[in-house]
Structures are given as C-alpha cells and as structure tokens.
C-alpha positions in Angstrom: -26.5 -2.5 5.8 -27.5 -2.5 9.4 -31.4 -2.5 11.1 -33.2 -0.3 13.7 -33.0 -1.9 17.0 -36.2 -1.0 19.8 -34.3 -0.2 22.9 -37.2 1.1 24.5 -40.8 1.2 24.1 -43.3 2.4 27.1 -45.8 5.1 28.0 -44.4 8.4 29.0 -47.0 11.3 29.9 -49.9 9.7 28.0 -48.0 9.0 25.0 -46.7 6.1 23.7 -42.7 6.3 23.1 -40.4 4.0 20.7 -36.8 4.8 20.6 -34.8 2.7 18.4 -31.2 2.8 17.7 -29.8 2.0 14.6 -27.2 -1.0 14.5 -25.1 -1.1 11.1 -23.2 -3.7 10.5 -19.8 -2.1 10.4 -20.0 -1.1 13.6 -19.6 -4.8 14.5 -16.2 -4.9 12.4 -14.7 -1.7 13.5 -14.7 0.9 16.4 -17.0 3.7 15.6 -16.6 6.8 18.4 -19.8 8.3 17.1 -22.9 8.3 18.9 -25.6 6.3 18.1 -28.3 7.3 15.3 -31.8 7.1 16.6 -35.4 7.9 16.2 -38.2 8.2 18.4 -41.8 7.5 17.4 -44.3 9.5 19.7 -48.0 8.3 19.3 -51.5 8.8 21.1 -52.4 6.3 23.7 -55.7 4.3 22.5 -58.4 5.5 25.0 -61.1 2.9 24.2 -61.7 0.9 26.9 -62.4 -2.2 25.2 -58.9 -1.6 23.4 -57.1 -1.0 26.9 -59.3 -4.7 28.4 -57.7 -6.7 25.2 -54.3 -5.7 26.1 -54.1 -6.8 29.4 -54.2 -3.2 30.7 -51.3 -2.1 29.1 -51.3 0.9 27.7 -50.7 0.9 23.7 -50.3 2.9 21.2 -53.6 3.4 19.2 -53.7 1.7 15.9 -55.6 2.6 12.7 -55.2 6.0 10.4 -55.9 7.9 13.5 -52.7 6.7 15.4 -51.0 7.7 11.9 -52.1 10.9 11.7 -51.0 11.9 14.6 -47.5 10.5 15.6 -44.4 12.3 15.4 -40.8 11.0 14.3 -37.8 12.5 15.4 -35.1 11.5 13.8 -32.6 14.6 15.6 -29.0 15.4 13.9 -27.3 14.2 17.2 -28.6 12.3 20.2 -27.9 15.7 21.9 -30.7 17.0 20.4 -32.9 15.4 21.2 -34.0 16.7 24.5 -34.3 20.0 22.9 -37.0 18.3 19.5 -38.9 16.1 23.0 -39.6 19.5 24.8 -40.7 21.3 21.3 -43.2 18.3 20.8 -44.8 18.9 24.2 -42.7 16.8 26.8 -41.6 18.3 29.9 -38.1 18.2 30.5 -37.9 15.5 33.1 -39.7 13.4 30.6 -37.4 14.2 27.8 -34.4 13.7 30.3 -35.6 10.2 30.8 -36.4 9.5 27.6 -32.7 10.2 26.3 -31.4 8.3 29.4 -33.0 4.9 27.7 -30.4 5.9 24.6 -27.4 3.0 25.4 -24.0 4.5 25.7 
C-alpha cells in the first residue's frame, strides 16, 4: 500500500490548488521508471472576509458543502495530461504550465 503525498498546495488564479503525488511503498524497494500518479484538487477560494481575517490573510480554500460542491478532481491518465484536463477546467496555460512544474521528477 502506499499514501497520497501534498507536494503542493497554494492559490493559483483565485482558486485554491492541491496536487498530491502518490507514494507506494514498492517504489521504495525497487526502481519504478514510471511517472508519478497524481491528482489535483481545484476548489473556490472562501471570499468572506471574516474567513480570510482568521486565517492570517491567507487565502484558503472555502469549507462547508459549498466548497464540495464545487471542486474538481483530476486524477489524468498520465502526468502529461494534465496540462491539457487544467486548461479544460478553466486555467490559462501559464497557470497550468506552473502547476505541472510543482509535479517532482
């Protein structure tokens, strides 16, 4: 068994952005040429000021059924497309382009 690892985790164009990579435990025992497995989580910002004062003025993601009803998961085939699933969900490319960069090598 292995466990989804956060590698990043930050605001990108007014969205909150969590892409983790997923560590199995083999990978520890043997070389695995593969590319990593990941997912990203997209969700709104919380606007509420009183919500953005509590966290220090950090930006986070909003919390409640509202921030569930509208995240998106990607969980793409291969890491190389996931550029191509960022832009269909509304990033622009240079986002998307940054946000595959955060994937480790």
């Amino acid at each position: 068994m292995g466990e989804w690892k956060t590698v990043y985790e930050d605001e990108v164009e007014e969205r909150w952005v969590t892409l983790k990579v997923y560590e199995s435990k083999d990978d520890e025992e043997e070389e695995v040429d593969d590319a990593p497995v990941v997912r990203v989580t997209v969700a709104p910002i919380a606007d509420e000021a009183g919500e953005a004062e509590q966290a220090g003025n950090r930006p986070e993601p909003a919390a409640g059924r509202d921030a569930d009803d509208n995240s998106i998961t990607l969980d793409p085939d291969a890491v190389e497309d996931l550029e191509e699933e960022l832009i269909e969900v509304g990033f622009s490319p240079e986002a998307a382009t940054w946000i595959v960069s955060k994937v480790p090598g």
